[in-house]
C-alpha positions, -999 to +999 in steps of 0.1 A: +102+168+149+129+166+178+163+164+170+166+126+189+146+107+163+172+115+136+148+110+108+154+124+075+131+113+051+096+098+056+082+069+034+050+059+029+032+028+024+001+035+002-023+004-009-040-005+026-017+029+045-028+058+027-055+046+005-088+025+016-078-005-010-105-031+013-134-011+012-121-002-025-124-033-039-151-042-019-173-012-036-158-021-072-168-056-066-205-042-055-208-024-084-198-048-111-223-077-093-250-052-082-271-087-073-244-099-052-254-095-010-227-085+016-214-118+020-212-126-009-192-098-018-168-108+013-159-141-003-153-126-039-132-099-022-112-126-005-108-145-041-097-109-056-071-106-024-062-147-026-056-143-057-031-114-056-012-123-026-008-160-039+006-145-073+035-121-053+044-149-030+051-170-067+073-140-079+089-139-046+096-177-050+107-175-082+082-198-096+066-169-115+087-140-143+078-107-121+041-090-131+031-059-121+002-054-103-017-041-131-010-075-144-024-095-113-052-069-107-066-082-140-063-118-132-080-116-098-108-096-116-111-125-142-114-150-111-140-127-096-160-125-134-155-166-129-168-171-096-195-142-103-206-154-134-198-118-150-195-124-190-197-089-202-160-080-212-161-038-201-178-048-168-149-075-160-123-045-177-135-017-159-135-041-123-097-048-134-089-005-133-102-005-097-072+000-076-068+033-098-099+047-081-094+039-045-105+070-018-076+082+008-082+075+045-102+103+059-066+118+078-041+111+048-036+141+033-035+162+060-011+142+079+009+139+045+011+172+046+021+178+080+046+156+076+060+171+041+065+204+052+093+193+078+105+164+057+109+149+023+084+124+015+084+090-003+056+072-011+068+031-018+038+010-029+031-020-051+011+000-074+023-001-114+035+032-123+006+032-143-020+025-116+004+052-091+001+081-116-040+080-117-041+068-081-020+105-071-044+117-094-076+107-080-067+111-045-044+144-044-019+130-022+008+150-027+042+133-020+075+146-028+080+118-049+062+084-053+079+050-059+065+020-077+080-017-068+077-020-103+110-005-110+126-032-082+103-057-105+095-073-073+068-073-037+076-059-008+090-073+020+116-078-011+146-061+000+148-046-038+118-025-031+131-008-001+160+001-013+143+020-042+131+044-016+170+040+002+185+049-034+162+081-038+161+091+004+206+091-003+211+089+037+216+059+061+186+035+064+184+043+100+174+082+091+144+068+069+116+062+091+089+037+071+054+045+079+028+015+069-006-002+082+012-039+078+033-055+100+048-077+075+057-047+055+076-027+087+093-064+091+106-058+059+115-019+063+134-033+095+155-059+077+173-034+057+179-010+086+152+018+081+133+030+112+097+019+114+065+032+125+027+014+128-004+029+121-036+014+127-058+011+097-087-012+092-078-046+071-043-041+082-018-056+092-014-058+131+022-062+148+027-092+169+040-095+208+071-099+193+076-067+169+094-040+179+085-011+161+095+025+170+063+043+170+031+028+167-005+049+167-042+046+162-044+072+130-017+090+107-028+125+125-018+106+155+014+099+148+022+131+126+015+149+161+042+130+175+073+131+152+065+167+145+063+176+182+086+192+199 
């Protein structure tokens, strides 16, 4: 990486960034209603998704006592057993685990680990500790260190949860680039000063005409080649 983008420690997004969480939940859904066709598995996905995004913006809003995502993960799966008819307790269980068993994008590690040998890298992600330590497990992203919003006890674009990663990272926000698949979320990196950088990733995110972000690319390898260029 040049000397003029003054970057000094990388942090990752992972649920969506690093790890296919769509096509996740899509399959865990597919497996727990096995009758279920494609579109039907859309709109269960999208109560599993409804469900968890209504839920943060609650906590956010302080209409709800924080819950970790472990927490909303089994609700959602209960309104999926609901709307599916599921009754059988270890199917519904075992549906509830699935963010735990997500795949990594088909560039993650690698460009993880170009980027770690020049830097230090953070990963930052909604993810209960719980669900973080089997989801390094299962997917062998190897970060420098990985940080769970559940210590903040509160969702991204929370300030709380970036400054986790400013706390551990010990330099000015504007030497921490964020690196993330959701607009919203670089919004958020860019409200407490940090540096920000889009990658495209499908089910993201997309910025608007009106963000300003200071790298964007099409794939992680993409944009590893250009902050360690040079």
């Amino acid at each position: 990486m040049t000397q003029e983008h003054d970057i000094e420690v990388v942090v990752f997004d992972v649920l969506g960034t690093m790890v296919d969480q769509p096509g996740g939940l899509r399959a865990a859904i597919r497996d727990a209603v096995p009758s279920a066709d494609e579109a039907s598995v859309g709109r269960l996905l999208a109560v599993w998704e409804g469900h968890v995004e209504h839920e943060q913006r609650r906590i956010e809003d302080g209409e709800r006592p924080y819950a970790d995502s472990a927490v909303l993960d089994r609700e959602a799966a209960g309104r999926v057993a609901e709307h599916a008819g599921l009754t059988d307790p270890a199917t519904v269980r075992h549906l509830a685990t699935a963010s735990q068993r997500l795949d990594p994008w088909e560039d993650s590690r690698a460009g993880l680990a170009r980027l770690a040998r020049l830097f230090p890298v953070l990963g930052l992600t909604h993810a209960s500790r719980a669900t973080l330590l089997r989801l390094n497990a299962r997917t062998g992203l190897r970060w420098h260190q990985a940080l769970s919003a559940e210590d903040a006890r509160a969702f991204k674009p929370a300030k709380e949860v970036y400054q986790l990663a400013l706390d551990t990272a010990c330099c000015p926000p504007e030497r921490v680039l964020m690196i993330a698949a959701h607009a919203w979320d670089l919004r958020g990196a860019q409200a407490v000063g940090m540096r920000t950088a889009y990658v495209q990733r499908p089910g993201g995110d997309p910025p608007g005409e009106t963000d300003t972000f200071d790298w964007r690319a099409d794939s992680l390898e993409e944009l590893a080649t250009v902050l360690t260029a040079g």
